[in-house]
C-alpha positions in Angstrom: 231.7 84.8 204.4 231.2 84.1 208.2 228.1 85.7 210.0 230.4 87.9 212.0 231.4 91.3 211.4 235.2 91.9 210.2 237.7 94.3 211.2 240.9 94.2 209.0 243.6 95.9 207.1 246.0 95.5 204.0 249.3 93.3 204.6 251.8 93.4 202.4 253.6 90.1 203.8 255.9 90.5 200.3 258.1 93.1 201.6 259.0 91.5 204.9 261.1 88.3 206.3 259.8 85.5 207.8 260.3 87.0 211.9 258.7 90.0 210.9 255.5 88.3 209.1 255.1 85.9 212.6 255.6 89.4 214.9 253.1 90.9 212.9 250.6 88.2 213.0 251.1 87.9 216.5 250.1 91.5 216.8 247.5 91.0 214.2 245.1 88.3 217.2 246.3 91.2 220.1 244.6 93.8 217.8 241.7 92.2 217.1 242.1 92.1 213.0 240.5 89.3 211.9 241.1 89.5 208.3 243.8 91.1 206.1 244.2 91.5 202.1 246.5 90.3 200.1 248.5 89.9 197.0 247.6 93.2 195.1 250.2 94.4 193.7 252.6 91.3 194.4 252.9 90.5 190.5 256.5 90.4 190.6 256.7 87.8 193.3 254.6 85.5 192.0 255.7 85.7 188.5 259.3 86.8 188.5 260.1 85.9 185.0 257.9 85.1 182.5 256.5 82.0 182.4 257.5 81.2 186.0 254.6 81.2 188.4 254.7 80.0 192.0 252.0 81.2 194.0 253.3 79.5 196.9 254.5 82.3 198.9 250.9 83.4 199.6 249.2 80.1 200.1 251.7 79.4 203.3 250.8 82.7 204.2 247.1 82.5 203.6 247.2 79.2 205.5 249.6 80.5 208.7 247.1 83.4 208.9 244.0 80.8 209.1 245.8 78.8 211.8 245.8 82.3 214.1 241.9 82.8 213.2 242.4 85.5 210.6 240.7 85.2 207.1 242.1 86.3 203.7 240.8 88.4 200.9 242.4 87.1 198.3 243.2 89.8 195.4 244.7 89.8 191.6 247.8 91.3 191.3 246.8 92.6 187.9 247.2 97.2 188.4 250.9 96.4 189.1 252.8 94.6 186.1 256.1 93.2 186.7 259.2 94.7 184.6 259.4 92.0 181.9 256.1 93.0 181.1 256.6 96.5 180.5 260.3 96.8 179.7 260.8 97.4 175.5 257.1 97.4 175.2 255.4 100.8 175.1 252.5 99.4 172.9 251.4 97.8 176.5 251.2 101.1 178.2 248.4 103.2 179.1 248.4 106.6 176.7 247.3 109.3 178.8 245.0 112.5 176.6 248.2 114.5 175.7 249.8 111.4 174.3 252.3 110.4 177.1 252.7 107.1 177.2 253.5 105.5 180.8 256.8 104.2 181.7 257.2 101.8 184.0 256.5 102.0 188.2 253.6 103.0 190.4 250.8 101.3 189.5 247.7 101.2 186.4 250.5 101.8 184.1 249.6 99.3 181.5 246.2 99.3 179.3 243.9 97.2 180.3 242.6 96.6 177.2 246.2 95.5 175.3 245.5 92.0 174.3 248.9 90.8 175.6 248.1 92.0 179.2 244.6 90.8 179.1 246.3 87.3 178.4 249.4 87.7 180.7 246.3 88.8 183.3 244.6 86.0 182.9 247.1 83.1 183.6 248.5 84.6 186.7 244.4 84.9 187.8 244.1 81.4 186.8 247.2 80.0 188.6 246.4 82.0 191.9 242.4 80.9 192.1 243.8 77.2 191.0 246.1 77.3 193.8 244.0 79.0 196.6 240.7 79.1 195.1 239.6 76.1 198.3 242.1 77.2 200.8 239.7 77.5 204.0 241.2 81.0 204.5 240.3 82.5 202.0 236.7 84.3 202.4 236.5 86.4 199.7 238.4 88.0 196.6 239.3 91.6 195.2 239.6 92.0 191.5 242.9 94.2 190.8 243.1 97.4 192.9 241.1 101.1 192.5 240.7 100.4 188.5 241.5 103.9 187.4 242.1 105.6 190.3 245.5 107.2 188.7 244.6 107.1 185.2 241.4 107.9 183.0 240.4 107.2 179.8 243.1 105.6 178.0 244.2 106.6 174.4 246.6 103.7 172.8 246.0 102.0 169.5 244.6 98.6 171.2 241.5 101.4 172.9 241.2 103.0 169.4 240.8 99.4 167.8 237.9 98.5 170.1 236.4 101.8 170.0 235.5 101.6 166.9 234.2 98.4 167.5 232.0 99.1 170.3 230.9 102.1 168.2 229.7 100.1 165.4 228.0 97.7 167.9 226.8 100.4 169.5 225.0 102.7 166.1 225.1 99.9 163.4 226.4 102.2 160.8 228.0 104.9 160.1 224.8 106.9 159.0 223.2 106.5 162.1 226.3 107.8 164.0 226.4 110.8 161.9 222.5 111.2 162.5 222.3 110.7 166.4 225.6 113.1 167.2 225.2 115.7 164.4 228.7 115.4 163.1 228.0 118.0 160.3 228.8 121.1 162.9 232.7 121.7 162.1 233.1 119.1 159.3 233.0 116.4 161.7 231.1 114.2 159.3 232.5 110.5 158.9 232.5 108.0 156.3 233.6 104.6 158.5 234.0 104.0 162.4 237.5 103.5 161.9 237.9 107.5 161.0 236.5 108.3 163.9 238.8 109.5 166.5 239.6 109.4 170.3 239.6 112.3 172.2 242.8 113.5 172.5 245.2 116.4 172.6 243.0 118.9 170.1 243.2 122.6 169.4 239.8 123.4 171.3 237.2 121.3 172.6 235.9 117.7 170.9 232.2 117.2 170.3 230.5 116.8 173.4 228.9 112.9 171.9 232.5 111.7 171.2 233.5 112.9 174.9 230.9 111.6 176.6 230.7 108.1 174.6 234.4 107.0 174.7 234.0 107.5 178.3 231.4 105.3 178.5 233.0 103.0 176.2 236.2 102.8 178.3 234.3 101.9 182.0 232.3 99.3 179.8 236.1 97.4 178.9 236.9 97.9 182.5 233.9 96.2 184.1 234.3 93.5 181.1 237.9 93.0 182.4 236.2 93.3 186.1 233.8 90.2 184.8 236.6 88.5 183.0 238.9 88.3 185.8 235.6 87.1 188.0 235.2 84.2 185.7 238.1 82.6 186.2 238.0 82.8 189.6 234.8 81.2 189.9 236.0 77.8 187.8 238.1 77.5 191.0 236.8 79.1 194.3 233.5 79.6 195.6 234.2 82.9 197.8 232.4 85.8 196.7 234.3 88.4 194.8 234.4 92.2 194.5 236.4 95.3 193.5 237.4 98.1 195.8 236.3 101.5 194.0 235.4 105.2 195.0 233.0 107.4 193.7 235.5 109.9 191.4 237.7 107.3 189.5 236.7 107.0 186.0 234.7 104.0 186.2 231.0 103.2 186.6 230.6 101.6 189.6 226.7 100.5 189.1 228.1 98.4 185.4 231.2 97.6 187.2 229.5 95.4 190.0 226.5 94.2 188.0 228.4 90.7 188.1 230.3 90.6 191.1 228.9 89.3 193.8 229.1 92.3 196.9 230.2 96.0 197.3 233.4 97.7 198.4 234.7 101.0 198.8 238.1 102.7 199.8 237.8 106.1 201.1 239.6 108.7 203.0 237.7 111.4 203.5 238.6 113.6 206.4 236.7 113.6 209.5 235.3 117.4 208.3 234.1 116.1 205.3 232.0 113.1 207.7 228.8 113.7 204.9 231.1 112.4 202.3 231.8 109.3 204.0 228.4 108.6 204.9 227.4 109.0 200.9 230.2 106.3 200.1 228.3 104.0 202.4 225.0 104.6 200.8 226.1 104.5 198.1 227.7 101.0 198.2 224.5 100.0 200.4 222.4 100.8 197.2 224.7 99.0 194.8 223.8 95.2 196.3 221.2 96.5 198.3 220.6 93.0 200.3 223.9 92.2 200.5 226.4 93.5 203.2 229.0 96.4 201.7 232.8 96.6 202.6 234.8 99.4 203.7 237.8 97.8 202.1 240.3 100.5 202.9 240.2 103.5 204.8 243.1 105.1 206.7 243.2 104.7 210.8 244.5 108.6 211.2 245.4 110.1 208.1 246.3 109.4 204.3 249.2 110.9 203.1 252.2 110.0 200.2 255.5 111.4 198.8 253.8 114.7 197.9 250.9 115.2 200.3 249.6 114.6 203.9 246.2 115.0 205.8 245.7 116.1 209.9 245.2 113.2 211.9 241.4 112.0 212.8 240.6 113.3 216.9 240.7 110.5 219.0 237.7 108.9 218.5 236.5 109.3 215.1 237.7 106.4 213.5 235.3 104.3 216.3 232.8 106.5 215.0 233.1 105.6 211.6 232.9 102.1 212.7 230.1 102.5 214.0 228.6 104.2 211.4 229.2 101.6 208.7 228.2 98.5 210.2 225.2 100.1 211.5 224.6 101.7 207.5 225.1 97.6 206.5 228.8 97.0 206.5 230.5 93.9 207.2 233.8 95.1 207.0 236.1 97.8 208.1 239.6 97.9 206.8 242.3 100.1 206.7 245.4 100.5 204.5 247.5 99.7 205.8 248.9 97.0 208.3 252.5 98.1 208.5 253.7 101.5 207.7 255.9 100.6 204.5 259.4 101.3 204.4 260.1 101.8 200.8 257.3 103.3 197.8 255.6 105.9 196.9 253.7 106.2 200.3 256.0 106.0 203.0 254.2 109.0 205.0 250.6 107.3 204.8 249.5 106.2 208.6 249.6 102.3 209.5 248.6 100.3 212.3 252.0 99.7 213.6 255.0 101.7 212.5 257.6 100.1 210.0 259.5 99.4 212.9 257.1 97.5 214.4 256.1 99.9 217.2 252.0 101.2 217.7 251.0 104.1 215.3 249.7 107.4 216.5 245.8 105.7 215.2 246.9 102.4 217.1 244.5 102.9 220.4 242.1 104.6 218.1 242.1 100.6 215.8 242.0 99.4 219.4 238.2 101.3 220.0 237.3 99.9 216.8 237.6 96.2 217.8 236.3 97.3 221.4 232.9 98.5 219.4 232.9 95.7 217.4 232.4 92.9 219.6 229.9 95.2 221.6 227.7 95.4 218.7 228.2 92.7 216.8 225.3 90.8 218.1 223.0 93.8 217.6 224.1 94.0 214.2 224.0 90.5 213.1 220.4 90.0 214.4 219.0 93.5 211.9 219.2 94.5 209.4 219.2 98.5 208.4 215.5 99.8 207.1 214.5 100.5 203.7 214.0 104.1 203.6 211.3 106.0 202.3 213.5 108.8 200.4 215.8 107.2 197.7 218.0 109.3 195.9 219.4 108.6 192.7 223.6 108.7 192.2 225.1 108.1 189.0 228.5 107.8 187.6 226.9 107.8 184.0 225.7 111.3 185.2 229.0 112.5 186.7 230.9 111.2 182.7 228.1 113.8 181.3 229.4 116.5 183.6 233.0 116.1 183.0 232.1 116.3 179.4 229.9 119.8 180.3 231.2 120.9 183.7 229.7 124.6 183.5 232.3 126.9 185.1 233.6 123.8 187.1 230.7 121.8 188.1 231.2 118.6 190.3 229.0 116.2 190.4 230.3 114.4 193.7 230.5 117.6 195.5 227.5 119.0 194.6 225.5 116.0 195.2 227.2 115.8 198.5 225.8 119.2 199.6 222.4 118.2 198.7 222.7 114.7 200.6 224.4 116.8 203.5 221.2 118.9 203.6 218.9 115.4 204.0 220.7 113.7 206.2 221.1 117.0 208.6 216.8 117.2 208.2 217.0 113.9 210.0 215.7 111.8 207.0 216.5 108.4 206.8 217.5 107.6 202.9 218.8 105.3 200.4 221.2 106.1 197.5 220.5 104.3 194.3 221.8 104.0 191.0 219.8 104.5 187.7 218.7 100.8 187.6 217.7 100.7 191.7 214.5 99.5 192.1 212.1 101.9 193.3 209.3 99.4 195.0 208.7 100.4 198.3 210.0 104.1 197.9 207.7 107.3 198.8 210.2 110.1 197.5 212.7 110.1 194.6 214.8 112.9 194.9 216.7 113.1 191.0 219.6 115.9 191.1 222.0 116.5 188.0 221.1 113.9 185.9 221.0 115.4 182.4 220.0 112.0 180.4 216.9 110.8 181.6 217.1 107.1 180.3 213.6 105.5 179.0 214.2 102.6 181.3 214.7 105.1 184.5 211.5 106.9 183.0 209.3 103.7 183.5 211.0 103.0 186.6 209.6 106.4 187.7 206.0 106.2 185.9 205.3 102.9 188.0 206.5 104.8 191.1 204.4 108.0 190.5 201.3 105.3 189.5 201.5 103.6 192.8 201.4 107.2 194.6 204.9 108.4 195.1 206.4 111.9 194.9 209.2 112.6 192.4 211.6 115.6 192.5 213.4 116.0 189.4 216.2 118.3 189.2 218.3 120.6 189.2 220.1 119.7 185.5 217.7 116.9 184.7 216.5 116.0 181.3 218.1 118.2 179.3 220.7 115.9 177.6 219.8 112.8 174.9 221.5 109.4 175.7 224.1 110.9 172.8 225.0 113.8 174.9 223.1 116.1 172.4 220.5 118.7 173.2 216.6 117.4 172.7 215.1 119.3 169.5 211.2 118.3 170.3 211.4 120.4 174.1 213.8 121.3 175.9 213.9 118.1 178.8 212.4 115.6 176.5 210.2 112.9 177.5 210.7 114.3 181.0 209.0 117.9 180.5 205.7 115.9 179.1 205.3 114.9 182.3 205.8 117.6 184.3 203.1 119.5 183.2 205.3 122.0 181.5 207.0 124.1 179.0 210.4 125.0 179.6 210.8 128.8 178.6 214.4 128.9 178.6 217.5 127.5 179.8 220.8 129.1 180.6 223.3 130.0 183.6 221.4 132.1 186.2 223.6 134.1 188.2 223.4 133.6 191.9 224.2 136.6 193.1 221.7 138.5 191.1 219.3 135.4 190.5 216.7 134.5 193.3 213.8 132.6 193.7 211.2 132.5 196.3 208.9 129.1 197.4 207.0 127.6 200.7 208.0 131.2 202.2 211.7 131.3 201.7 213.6 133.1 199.7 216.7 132.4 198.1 219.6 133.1 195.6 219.7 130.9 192.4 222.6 129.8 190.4 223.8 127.3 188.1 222.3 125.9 184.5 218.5 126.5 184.9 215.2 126.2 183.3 212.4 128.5 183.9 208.9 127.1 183.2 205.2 128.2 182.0 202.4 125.8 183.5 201.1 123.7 180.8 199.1 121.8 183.3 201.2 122.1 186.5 200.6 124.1 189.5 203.5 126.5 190.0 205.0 126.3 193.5 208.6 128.3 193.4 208.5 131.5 191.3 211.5 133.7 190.1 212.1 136.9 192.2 215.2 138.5 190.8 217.3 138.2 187.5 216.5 138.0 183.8 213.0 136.0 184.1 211.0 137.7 187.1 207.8 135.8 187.7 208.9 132.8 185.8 208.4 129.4 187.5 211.6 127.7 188.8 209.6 125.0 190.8 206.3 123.1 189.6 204.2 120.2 190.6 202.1 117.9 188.3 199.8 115.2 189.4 200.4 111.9 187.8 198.7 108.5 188.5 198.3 108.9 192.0 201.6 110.6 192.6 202.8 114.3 191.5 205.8 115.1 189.6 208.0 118.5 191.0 210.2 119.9 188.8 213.2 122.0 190.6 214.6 124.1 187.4 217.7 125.9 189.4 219.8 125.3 192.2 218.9 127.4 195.3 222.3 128.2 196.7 223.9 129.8 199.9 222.7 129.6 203.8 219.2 130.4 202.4 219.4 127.8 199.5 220.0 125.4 201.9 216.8 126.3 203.9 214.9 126.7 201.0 215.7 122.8 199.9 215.2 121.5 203.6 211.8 123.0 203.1 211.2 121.5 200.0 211.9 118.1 201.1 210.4 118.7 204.5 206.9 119.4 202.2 207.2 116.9 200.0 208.3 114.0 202.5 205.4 114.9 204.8 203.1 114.9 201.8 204.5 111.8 200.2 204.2 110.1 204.1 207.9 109.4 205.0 207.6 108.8 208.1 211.4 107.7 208.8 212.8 111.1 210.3 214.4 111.7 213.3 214.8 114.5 215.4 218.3 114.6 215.9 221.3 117.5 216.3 223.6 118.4 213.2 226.9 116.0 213.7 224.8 113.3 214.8 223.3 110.3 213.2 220.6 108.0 213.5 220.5 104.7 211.5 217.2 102.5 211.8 217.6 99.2 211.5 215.1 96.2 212.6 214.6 92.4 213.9 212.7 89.9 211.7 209.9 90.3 213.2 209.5 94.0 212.9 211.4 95.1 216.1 212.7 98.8 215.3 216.2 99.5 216.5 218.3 102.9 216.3 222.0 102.8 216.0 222.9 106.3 217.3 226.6 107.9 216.4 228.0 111.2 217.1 230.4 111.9 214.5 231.8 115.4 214.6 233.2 115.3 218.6 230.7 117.6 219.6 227.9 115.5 221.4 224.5 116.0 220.5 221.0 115.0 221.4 218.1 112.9 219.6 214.6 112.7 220.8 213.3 108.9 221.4 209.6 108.4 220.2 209.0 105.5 222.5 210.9 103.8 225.5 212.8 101.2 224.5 216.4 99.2 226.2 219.8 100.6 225.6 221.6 97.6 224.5 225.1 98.1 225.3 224.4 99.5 228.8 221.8 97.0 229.3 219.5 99.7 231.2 215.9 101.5 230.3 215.5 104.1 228.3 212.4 106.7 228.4 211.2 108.6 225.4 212.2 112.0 225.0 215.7 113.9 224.1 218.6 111.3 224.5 222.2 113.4 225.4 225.1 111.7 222.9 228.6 112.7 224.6 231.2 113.5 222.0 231.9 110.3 219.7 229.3 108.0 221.7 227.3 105.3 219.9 224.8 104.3 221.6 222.2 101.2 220.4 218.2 101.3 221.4 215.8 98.5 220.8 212.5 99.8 220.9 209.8 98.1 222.8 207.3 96.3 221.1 204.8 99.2 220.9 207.5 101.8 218.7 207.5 98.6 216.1 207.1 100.3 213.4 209.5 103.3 214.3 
């Protein structure tokens, strides 16, 4: 891909004529979009009848784009199978939990793991990357569309086949299945993988090992299709390729990009829930964390389909979230979609331009966009954003092991988005990893709800505490095995060794008659706990109220040169939310994160710097209420070309504002 920052949306040139594909192209260069995706769910054009391909509807196109300076991202047409596939052939379809198989229409309704669509898959891949693999349009390619975004874990005979395979890849035999998940509770107990069941329709619920592990099974087939499809494409076509997911479909997004090449995200969040958008972008920074991310879709006023609609974004916002991506290391922005479609599913959902060809209610709002873009683009192409000194580990392995146990409803997106909401509103600068992130370089790990505790994230963390870094661990960590059993040795396993500890009990404290008091504040807690006795550490948070007074809910241990803090419940409420600030307020200063700003609720900062060290802050006020941030040092506001003095810095209601540093506020 160019050095340039790209500002795009989805184009569906497949369900138009000829005049109105040139009147939208047209409008396309007036706009500013200089990129568009294609070919996602265009299966039935290219491949009519079986047998027959002819891509060449979408090679004019890519090339007719190219000739008005747009670019192409190129995608398989694989979630949307044409008719011939499906019709007379419900062995091909997706089997949802209760056993209904899918018909026909909307989209992800065959498996994905049916040999016959894995084959059918990969000819039309072939014959697409053959044919436009070199075209000088095309800069990059999407794998399929939001694997599993309608669907989950699928329950067909082709998915029972390989489950049993991966299964006996996975355990070796039988025995050693039976051992590691305890089958003998209820009778479970089986003689050969091929016994062993999916987790369907049953009278109460399945073992919590077979949940857990066909859910891991089923996002391993989907990044192996993800991989499969990328292989072929790279025979023909050097562009790098992706996928564009979101953090709740039933995927794992870390396994899912191991082998593609950068990260992208759709999301349409609402402008009140801003924290969640900024997640996704950290998110998808952490994944390829020295490679550029992608917004791939996101809506320019509002999502909405047959059954549902959201309010509009304020005028405004949209530039805002802009903004806030490239500066968080985006190179693209895109929205879904181009034009409003006329016929579907999801007539209702906001466009660019209208299906009659006519400016959308978000139109001057895409217009902002492009105006920001070419003001910063310089700025952003020359930094990069900072490594933080917080990382924070996200994973969708850890989400699979709450949908299995969700405790009284438990989400792990939500929940971990109320913890990030609290870091971000401290003023920290942070990076979101997954399980495998490296750590070098970090001062503070911050590890929320991750019930397995993996022995490679375990020496991961033992070289960070050895070279003098601060680990928080919990709430909900450690106290699951890799099988999704509970550890018989100590209550958090390998985990609880290090902490200094010995976990007393674990159970469901009640927040409203559960509390806990630490660093002064004190606070209501709730959700599974553990209480602790010191078995080495130095108790920091004790229990005030409920059914352990005086038991230890927060610890520290000294390890190598770093200190382990073991946060056994989840303070909850206005004061649980002070009571974590001040925990990560202690722990930062102590572990020397220095990357904190002083900045207003609603407002962001985002360091970034030059190659030789020059600090820069990318300044956004997202929620339409202005702000202020205080400058450490006098630097040069970039896009008004003026001085600027240290102190507090007004933001007016959805500004951005850009400030290189002078030389001296370096290291910023």
């Amino acid at each position: 891909m160019a050095d340039k920052l790209y500002h795009g949306a989805c184009f569906y040139p497949e369900l138009w004529d000829d005049k109105t594909i040139a009147k939208d192209i047209d409008r396309m260069k007036e706009t500013g979009i200089n990129v568009v995706r294609i070919g996602e769910f265009a299966w039935s054009k290219m491949e009519p009848e079986e047998g027959k391909i002819d891509v060449s509807f979408f090679t004019n196109i890519i090339n007719r784009l190219y000739e008005n300076g747009i670019d192409t991202v190129l995608c398989t047409p694989t979630p949307t199978p044409p008719i011939w596939f499906s019709h007379g052939h419900p062995e091909r379809m997706h089997v949802d939990q209760a056993g209904r198989t899918m018909t026909h229409g909307s989209r992800q309704h065959a498996c994905t793991n049916n040999a016959h669509f894995r084959k059918k898959a990969a000819i039309i891949t072939e014959a697409l990357a053959k044919e436009a693999g070199r075209l000088p349009g095309v800069i990059a390619w999407q794998l399929d569309n939001e694997f599993k975004c309608h669907i989950a874990e699928c329950m067909c005979a082709s998915c029972k086949s390989q489950w049993h395979q991966w299964l006996e890849a996975r355990y070796g035999t039988i025995e050693q299945l039976n051992e590691d998940w305890g089958t003998h509770i209820w009778s479970e107990y089986y003689q050969s993988f091929e016994q062993i069941p999916q987790p369907a329709a049953t009278p109460f619920l399945h073992h919590s090992s077979l949940q857990t592990m066909y859910r891991l099974f089923e996002s391993e087939k989907i990044a192996e299709f993800a991989d499969e499809q990328a292989s072929i494409i790279r025979r023909y076509s050097e562009a790098p390729i992706t996928h564009n997911s979101t953090l709740f479909f039933s995927v794992d997004n870390e396994r899912l990009f191991k082998h593609l090449d950068f990260a992208s995200f759709d999301t349409y969040a609402p402008q009140e829930k801003m924290g969640s958008y900024l997640l996704n972008c950290d998110v998808w920074r952490g994944l390829k964390k020295h490679t550029p991310f992608w917004v791939m879709e996101t809506s320019n006023s509002y999502a909405a389909s047959l059954e549902s609609y959201a309010n509009p974004h304020q005028n405004g916002y949209l530039r805002s979230e802009a903004v806030a991506a490239y500066a968080l290391g985006g190179q693209g922005f895109c929205y879904w979609l181009w034009r409003q479609q006329r016929t579907g599913s999801e007539l209702p959902h906001s466009a660019v331009i209208s299906a009659w060809g006519e400016p959308s209610v978000g139109y001057e709002n895409v217009l902002q966009v492009e105006e920001a873009r070419k003001k910063i683009e310089s700025a952003m192409l020359a930094t990069k954003p900072v490594q933080a000194d917080i990382a924070i580990t996200y994973s969708d392995r850890a989400r699979m092991f709450h949908l299995t146990e969700p405790h009284n409803g438990i989400h792990y997106k939500d929940l971990m988005t109320d913890l990030y909401n609290i870091i971000v509103q401290e003023g920290f600068h942070r990076d979101v990893l997954p399980e495998g992130g490296d750590l070098i370089g970090y001062k503070l790990l911050f590890t929320p709800l991750l019930p397995y505790v993996s022995d490679e994230y375990l020496e991961q963390a033992k070289a960070f505490l050895e070279a003098g870094g601060i680990w928080i661990a919990g709430p909900m960590t450690g106290g699951r095995t890799k099988n999704h059993t509970i550890h018989t040795d100590r209550a958090l396993g390998r985990l609880e060794e290090w902490a200094g500890v010995r976990t007393l009990f674990t159970f469901p404290m009640d927040e409203h008659t559960s509390a806990g008091e630490a660093f002064g504040c004190e606070a209501p807690l709730g959700l599974w706990s553990a209480v602790f006795e010191p078995a080495g550490a130095r108790v920091v948070g004790t229990v005030t109220k409920g059914i352990t007074p005086n038991k230890a809910f927060l610890t520290e241990h000294h390890v190598g040169k770093g200190k382990v803090v073991m946060l056994g419940s989840m303070p909850s409420g206005a004061a649980g939310k002070k009571l974590i600030a001040e925990i990560f307020q202690h722990y930062a200063k102590e572990a020397g994160a220095a990357v904190q700003t002083d900045v207003t609720p609603g407002t962001i900062v985002v360091p970034r710097e030059t190659e030789d060290g020059r600090a820069m802050w990318v300044i956004v006020n997202m929620d339409g209420h202005g702000g202020t941030v205080t400058l450490p040092a006098g630097g040069q506001d970039e896009l008004k070309a003026e001085p600027v003095e240290a102190g507090k810095l007004t933001i007016q209601p959805y500004e951005y504002r850009i400030i290189q540093f002078r030389k001296e506020g370096a290291s910023l």
